[in-house]
Backbone as JSON Lines, residues from 0, in Angstrom:
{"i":0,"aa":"X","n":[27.68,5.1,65.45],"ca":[27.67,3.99,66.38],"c":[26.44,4.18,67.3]}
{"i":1,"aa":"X","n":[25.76,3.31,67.42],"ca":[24.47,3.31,68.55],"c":[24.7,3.76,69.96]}
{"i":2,"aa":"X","n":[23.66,4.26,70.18],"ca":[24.1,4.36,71.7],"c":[22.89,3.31,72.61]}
{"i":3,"aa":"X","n":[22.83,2.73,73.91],"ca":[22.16,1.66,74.29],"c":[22.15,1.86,75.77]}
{"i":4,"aa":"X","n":[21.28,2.09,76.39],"ca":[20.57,2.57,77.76],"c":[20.39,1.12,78.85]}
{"i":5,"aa":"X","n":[21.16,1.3,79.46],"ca":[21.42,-0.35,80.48],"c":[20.99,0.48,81.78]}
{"i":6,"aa":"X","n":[20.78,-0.69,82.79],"ca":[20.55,-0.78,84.31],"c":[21.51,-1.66,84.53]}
{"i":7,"aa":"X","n":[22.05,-1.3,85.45],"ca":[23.18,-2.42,86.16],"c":[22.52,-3.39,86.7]}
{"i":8,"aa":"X","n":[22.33,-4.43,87.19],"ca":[21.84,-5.34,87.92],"c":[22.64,-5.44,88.87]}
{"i":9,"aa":"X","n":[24.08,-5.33,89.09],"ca":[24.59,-5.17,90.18],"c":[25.03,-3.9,91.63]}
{"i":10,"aa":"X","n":[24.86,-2.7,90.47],"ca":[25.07,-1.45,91.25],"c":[23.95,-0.59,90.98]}
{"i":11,"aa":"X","n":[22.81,-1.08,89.97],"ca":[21.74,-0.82,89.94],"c":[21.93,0.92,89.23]}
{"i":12,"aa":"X","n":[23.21,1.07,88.86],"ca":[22.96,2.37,88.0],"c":[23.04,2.48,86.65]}
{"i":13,"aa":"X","n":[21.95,3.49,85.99],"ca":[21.71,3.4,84.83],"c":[22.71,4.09,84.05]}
{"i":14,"aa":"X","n":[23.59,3.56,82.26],"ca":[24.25,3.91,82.14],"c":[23.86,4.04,80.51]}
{"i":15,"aa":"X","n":[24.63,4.88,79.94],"ca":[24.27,5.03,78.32],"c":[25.45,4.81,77.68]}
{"i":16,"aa":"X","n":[25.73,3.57,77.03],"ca":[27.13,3.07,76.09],"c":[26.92,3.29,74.48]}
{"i":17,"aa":"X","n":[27.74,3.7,73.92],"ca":[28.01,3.48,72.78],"c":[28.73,2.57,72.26]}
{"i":18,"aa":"X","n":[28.23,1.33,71.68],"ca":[29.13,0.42,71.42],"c":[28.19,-0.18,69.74]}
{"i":19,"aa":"X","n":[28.98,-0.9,69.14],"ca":[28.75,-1.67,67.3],"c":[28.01,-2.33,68.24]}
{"i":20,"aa":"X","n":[27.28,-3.29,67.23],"ca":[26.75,-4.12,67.61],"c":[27.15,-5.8,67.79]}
{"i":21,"aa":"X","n":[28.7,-6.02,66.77],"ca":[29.29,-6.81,67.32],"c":[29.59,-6.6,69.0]}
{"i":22,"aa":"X","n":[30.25,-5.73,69.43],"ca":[30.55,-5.08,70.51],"c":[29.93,-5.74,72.04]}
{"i":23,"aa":"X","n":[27.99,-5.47,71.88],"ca":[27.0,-5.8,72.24],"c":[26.62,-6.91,72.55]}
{"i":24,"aa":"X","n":[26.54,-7.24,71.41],"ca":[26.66,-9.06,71.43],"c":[27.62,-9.77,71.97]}
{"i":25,"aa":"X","n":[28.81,-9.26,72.19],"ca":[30.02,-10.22,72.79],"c":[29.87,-9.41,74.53]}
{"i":26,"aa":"X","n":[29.17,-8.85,74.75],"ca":[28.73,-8.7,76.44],"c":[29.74,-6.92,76.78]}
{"i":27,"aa":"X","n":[28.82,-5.9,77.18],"ca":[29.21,-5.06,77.89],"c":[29.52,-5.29,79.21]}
{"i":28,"aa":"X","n":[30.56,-3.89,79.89],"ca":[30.55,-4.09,81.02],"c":[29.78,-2.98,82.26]}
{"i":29,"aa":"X","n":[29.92,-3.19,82.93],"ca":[28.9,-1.66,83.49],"c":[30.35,-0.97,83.77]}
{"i":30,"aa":"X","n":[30.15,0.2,83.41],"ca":[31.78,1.46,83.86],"c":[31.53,1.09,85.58]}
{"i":31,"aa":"X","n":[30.68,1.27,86.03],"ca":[30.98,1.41,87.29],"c":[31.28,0.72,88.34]}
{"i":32,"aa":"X","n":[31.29,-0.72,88.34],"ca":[31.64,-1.76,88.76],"c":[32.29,-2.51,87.62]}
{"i":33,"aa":"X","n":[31.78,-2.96,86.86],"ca":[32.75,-3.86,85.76],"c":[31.78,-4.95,85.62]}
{"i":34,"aa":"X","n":[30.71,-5.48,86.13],"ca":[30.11,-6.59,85.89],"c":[29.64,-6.71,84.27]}
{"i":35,"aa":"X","n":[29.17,-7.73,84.03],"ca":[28.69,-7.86,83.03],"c":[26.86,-7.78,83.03]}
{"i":36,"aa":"X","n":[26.13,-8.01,84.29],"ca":[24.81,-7.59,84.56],"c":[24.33,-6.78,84.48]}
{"i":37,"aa":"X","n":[24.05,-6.31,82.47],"ca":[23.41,-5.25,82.51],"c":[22.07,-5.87,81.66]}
{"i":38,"aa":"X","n":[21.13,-4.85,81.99],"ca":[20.17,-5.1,81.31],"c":[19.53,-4.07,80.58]}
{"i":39,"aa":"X","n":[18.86,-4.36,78.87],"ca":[18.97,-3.11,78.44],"c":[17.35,-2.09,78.8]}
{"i":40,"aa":"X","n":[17.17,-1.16,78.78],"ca":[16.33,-0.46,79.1],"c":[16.06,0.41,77.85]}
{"i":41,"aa":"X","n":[14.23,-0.56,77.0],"ca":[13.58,0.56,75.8],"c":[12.95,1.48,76.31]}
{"i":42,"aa":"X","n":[13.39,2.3,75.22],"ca":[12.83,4.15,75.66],"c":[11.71,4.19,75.21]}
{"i":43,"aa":"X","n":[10.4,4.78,75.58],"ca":[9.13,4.72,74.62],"c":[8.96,4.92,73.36]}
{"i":44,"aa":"X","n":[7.67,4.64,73.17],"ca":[7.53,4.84,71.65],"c":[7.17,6.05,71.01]}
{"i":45,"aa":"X","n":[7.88,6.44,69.93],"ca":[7.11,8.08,69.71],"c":[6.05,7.62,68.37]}
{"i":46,"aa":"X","n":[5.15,8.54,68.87],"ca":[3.84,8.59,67.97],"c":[3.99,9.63,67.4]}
{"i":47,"aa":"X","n":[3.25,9.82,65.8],"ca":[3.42,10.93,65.15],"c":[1.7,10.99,65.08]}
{"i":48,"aa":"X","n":[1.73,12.4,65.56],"ca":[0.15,12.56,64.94],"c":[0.02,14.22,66.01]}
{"i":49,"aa":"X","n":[-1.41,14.29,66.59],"ca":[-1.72,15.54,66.4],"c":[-1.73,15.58,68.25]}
{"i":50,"aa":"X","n":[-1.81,16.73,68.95],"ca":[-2.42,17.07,70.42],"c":[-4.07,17.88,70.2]}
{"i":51,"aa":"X","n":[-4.05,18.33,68.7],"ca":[-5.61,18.69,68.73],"c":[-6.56,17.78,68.62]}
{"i":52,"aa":"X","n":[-6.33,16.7,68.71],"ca":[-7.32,15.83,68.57],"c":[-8.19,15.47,67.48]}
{"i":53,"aa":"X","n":[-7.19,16.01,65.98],"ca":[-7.64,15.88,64.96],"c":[-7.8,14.12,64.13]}
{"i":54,"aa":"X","n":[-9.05,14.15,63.67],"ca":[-9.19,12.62,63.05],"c":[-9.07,12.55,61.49]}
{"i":55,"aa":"X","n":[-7.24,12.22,61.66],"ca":[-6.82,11.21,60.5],"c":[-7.25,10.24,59.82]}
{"i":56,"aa":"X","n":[-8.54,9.9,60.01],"ca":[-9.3,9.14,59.22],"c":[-9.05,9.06,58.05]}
{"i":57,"aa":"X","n":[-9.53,10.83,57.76],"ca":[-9.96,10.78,55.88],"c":[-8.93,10.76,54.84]}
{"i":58,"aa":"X","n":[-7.29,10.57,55.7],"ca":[-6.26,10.68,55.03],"c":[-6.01,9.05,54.09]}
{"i":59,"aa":"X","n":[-5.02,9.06,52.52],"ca":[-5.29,7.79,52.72],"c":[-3.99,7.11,53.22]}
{"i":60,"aa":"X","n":[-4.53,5.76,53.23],"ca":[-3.23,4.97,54.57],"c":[-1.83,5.13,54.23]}
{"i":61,"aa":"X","n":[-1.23,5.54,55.18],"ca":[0.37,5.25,54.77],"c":[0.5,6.92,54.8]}
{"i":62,"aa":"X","n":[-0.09,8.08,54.65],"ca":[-0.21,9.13,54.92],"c":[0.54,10.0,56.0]}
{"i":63,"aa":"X","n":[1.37,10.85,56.24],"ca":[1.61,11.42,57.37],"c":[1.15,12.62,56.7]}
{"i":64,"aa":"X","n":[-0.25,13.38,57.98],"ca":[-0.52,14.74,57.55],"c":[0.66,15.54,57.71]}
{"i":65,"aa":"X","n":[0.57,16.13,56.68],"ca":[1.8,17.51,56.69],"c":[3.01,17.28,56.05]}
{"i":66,"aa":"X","n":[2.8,16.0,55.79],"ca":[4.35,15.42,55.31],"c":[3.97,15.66,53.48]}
{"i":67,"aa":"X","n":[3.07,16.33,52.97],"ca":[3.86,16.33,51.4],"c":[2.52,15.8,50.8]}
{"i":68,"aa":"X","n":[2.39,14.76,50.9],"ca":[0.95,14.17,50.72],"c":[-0.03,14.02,50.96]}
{"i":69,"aa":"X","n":[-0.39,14.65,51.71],"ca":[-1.75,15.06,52.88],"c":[-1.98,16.39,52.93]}
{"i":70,"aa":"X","n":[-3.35,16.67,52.83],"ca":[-3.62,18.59,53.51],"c":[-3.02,18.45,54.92]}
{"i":71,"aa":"X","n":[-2.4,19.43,55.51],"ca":[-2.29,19.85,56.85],"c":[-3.57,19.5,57.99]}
């Protein structure tokens, strides 16, 4: 079951639900007041690649170095 990262709009605290996605769609409530004013909050994006500052260029596309099909 998903889990889904809200802000209250009414008590303004952030909360983490696990609910289906029918569930979702028919309206959460916030635990801590009960309203239905939540709003959801995306987590960033994760990037796969390097901190050495290595250029993936010469790999070919669709490639993840290290993953099997690529030199390291």
């Amino acid at each position: 079951m998903p889990e889904y990262d809200f802000r209250c709009g009414n008590c303004g605290e952030k909360v983490t639900i696990r609910a289906t996605i029918s569930e979702r769609e028919k309206g959460l409530n916030c635990p801590h007041c009960g309203t239905k004013d939540l709003h959801q909050i995306f987590s960033g994006i994760t990037f796969i690649g390097s901190s050495t500052g290595s250029d993936f260029s010469s790999f070919p596309p669709g490639c993840i170095p290290g993953g099997g099909c690529c030199p390291s």
